[in-house]
C-alpha positions in Angstrom: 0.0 0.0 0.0 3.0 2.7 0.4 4.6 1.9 -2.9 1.1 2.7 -4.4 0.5 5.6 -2.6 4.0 6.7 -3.6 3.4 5.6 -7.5 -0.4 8.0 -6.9 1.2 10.6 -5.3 4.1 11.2 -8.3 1.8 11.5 -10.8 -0.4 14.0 -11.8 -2.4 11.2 -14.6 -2.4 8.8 -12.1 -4.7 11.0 -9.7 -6.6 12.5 -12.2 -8.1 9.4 -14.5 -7.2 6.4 -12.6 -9.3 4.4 -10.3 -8.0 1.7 -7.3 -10.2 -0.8 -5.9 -8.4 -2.8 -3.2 -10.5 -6.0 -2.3 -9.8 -8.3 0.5 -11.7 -12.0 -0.1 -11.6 -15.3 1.8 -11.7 -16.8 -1.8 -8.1 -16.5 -3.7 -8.2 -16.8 -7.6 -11.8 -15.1 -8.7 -10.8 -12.5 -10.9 -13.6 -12.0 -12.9 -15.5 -10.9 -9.5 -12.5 -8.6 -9.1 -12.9 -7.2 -12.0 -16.6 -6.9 -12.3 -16.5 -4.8 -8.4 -13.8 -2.8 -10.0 -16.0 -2.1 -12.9 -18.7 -1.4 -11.0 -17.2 1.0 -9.0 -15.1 2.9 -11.9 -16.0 6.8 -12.2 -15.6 6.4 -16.3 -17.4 5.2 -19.3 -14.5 3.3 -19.7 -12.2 0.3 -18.0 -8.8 -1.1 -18.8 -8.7 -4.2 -16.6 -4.8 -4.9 -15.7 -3.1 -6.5 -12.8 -1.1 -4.0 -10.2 1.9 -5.0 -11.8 0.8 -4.4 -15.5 2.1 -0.5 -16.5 0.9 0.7 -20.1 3.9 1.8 -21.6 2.6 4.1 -24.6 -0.5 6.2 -25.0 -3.6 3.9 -25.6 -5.8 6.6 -25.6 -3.9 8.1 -29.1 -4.8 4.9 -30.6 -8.6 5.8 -29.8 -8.6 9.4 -30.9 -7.0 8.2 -34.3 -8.8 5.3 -35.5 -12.0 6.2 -35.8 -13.5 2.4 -36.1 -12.3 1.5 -33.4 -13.1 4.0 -31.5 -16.5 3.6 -32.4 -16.6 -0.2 -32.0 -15.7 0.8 -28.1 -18.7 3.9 -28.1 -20.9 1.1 -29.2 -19.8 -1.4 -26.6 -19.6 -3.8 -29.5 -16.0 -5.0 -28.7 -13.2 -5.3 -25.9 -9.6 -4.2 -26.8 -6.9 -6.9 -25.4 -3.8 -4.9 -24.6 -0.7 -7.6 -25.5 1.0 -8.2 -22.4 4.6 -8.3 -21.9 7.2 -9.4 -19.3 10.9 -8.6 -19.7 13.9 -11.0 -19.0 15.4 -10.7 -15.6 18.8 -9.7 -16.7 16.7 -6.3 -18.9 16.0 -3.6 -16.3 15.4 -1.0 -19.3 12.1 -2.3 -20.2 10.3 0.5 -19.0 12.0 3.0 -21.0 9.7 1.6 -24.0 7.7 4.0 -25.6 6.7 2.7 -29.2 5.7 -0.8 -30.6 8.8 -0.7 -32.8 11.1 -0.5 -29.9 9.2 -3.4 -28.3 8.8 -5.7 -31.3 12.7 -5.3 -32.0 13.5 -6.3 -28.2 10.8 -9.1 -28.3 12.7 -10.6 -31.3 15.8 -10.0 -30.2 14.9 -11.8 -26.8 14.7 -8.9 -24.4 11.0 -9.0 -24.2 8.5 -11.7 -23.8 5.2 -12.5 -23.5 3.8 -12.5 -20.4 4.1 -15.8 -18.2 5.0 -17.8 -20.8 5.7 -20.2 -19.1 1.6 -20.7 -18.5 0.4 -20.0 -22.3 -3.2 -20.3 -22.1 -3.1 -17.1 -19.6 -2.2 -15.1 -22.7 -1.4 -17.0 -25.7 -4.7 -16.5 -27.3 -3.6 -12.7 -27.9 -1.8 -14.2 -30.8 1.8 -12.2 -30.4 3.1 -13.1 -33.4 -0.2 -11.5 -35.5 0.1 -8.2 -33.2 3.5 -7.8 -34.1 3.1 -7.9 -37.6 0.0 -5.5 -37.7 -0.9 -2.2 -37.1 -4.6 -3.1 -37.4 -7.0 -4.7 -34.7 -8.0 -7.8 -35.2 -10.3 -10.7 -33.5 -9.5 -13.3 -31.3 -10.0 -16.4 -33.2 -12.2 -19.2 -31.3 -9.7 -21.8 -32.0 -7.2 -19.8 -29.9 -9.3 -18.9 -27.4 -9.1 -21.0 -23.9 -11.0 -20.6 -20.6 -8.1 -19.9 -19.0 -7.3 -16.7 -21.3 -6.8 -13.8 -18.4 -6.6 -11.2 -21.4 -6.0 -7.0 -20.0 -9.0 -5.5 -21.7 -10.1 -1.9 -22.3 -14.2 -1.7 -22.7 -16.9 0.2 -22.4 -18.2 0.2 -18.3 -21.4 -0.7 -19.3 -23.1 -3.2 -21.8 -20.8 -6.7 -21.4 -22.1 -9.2 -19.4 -21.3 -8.7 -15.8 
């Protein structure tokens, strides 16, 4: 709780446009209930769904204000947006200097970078890495990737998905 009241109190963004919702459960594991409470209780239109230890690392709003359809397809609250997830290798303590895809895709493939717990695939494997690194477009989640296990970080619209 101090390192996150530190993190809060450093940054301006932080205070303004991000909500915390700490909960405390006899029950370990449920995070869609998590999430949903978090949801519920968020002051926007809008949620990104992440773990604490999850940090965006470029401007995911930009992507919203310039591509119009899919900016509408999250008005609409007609799709969620998986955000890839990332981990870096022990030894790479630079990893938060990243700023662009580019930068990221070129450490990914030169070994710096790495999917996120991939050493338990089905949490994030059906993100499809190596399509998002080769587009600049969105595309779907196929059903034959998709798992039950998939614990994708999604920005949607607050209100309209099934709770």
């Amino acid at each position: 709780m101090n390192n996150l009241h530190t993190i809060f109190s450093e940054s301006q963004s932080l205070r303004e446009y991000v909500d915390v919702h700490l909960i405390v459960d006899q029950f370990p594991r449920q995070f869609n209930y998590w999430r949903n409470v978090a949801r519920l209780f968020a002051s926007s239109d809008y949620v990104f769904t992440l773990d604490v230890d999850f940090k965006p690392l470029t401007d995911i709003k930009k992507h919203f204000m310039t591509h119009e359809k899919d900016r509408e397809r999250l008005e609409n609250g007609c799709a969620m947006f998986v955000v890839p997830a990332f981990e870096n290798r022990d030894d790479f303590k630079d990893a938060f200097n990243v700023k662009t895809k580019n930068q990221l895709v070129s450490l990914y493939k030169d070994g710096y970078m790495k999917m996120f717990h991939d050493r338990w695939e089905k949490g994030h494997g059906a993100t499809n890495y190596a399509k998002w690194i080769n587009t600049n477009e969105s595309y779907s989640v196929s059903e034959s990737d998709y798992n039950s296990s998939y614990e994708p970080y999604v920005i949607m619209k607050k209100h309209g998905f099934p709770w």
